[in-house]
Backbone as a chain_set.jsonl record, in Angstrom:
{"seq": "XXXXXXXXXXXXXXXXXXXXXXXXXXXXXXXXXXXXXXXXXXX", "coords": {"N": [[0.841, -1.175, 0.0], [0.144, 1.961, -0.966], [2.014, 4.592, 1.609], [1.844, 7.341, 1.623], [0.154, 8.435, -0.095], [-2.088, 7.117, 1.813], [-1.403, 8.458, 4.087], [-1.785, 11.003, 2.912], [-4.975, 11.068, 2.864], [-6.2, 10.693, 5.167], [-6.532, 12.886, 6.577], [-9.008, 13.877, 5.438], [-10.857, 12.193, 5.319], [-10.922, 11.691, 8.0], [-12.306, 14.11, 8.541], [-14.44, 14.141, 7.169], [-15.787, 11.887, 8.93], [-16.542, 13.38, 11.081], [-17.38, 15.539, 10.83], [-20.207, 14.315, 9.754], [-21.052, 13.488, 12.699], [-19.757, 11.688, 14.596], [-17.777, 11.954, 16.885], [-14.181, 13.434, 17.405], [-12.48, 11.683, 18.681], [-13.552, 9.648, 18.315], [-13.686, 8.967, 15.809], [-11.304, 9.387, 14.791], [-9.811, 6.787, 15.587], [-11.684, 4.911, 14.53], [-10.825, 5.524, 11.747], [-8.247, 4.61, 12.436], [-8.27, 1.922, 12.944], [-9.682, 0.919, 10.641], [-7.598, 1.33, 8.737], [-5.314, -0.402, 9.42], [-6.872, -2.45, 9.6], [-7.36, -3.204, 6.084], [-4.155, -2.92, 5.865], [-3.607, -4.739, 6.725], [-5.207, -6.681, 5.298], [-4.777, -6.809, 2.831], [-1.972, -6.483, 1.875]], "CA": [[0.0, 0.0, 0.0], [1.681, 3.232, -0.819], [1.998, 5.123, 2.61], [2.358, 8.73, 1.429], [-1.519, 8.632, -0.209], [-2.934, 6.892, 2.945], [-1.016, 9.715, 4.933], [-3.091, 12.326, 2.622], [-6.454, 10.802, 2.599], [-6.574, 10.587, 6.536], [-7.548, 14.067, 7.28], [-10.378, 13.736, 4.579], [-11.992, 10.933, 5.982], [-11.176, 12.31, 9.833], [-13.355, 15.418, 8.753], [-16.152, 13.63, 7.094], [-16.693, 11.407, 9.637], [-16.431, 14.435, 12.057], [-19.247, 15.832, 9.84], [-21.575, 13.561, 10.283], [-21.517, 13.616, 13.613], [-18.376, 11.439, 15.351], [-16.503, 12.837, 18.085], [-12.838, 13.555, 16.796], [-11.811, 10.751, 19.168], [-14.52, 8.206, 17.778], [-13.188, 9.388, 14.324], [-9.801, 8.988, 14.558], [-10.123, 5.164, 16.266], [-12.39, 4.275, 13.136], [-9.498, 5.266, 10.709], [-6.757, 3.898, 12.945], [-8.897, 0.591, 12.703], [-9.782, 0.538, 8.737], [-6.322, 0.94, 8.029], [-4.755, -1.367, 10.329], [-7.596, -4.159, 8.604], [-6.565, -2.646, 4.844], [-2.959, -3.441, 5.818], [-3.849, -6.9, 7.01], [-6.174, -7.719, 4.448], [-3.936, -6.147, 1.222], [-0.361, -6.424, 2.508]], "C": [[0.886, 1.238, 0.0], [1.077, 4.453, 0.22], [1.495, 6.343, 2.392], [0.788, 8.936, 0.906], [-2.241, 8.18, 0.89], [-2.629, 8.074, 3.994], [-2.009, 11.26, 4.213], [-4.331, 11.75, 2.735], [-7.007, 10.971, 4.288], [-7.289, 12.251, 6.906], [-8.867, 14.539, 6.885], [-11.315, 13.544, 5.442], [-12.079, 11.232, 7.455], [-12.324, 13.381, 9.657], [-14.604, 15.216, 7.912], [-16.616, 12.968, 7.982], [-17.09, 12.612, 10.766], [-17.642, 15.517, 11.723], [-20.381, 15.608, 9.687], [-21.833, 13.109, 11.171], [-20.347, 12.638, 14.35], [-17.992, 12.387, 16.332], [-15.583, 12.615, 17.349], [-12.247, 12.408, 17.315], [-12.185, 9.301, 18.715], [-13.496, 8.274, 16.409], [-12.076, 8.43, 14.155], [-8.964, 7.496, 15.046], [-10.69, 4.32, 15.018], [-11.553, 4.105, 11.845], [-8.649, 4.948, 10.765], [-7.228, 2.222, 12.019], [-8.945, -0.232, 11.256], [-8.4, 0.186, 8.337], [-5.522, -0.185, 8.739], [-5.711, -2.807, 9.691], [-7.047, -3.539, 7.1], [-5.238, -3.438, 4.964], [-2.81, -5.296, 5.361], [-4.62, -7.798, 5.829], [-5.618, -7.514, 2.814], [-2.643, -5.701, 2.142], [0.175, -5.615, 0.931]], "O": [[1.906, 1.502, 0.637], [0.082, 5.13, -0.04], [0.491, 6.544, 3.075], [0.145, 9.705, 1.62], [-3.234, 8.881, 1.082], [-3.538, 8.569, 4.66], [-2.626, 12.157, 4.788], [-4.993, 12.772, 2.549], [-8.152, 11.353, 4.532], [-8.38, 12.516, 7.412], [-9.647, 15.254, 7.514], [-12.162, 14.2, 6.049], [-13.121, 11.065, 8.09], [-13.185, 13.518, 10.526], [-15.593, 15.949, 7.938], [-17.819, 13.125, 8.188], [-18.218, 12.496, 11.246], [-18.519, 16.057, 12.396], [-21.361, 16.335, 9.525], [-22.732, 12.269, 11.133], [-19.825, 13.516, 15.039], [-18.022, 13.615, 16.256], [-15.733, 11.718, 16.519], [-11.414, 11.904, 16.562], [-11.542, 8.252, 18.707], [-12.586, 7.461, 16.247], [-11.926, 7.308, 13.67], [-7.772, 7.245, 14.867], [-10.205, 3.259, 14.622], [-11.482, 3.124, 11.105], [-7.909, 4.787, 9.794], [-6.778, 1.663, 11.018], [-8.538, -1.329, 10.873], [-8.035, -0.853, 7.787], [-5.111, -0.954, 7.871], [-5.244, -3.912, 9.415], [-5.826, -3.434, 7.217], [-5.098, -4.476, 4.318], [-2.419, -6.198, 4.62], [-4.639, -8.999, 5.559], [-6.098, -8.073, 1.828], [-2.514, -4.743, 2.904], [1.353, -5.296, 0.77]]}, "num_chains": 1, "name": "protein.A"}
């Protein structure tokens, strides 16, 4: 997975979910999570 686009897309997706209503802390747990399965599931 190339790092450097998952490093830009994160603040996207932190401020849509943060948009539709998330706490910043829920948020940012949800995109730790995705990517951490992503990794695992597409090495």
């Amino acid at each position: 997975m190339d790092e450097l686009l998952l490093r830009s897309l994160v603040p996207g997706v932190l401020g849509v979910l943060v948009r539709r209503g998330a706490d910043f802390a829920a948020a940012e747990d949800a995109v730790q999570d995705a990517l951490v399965e992503a990794v695992r599931v597409r090495p």
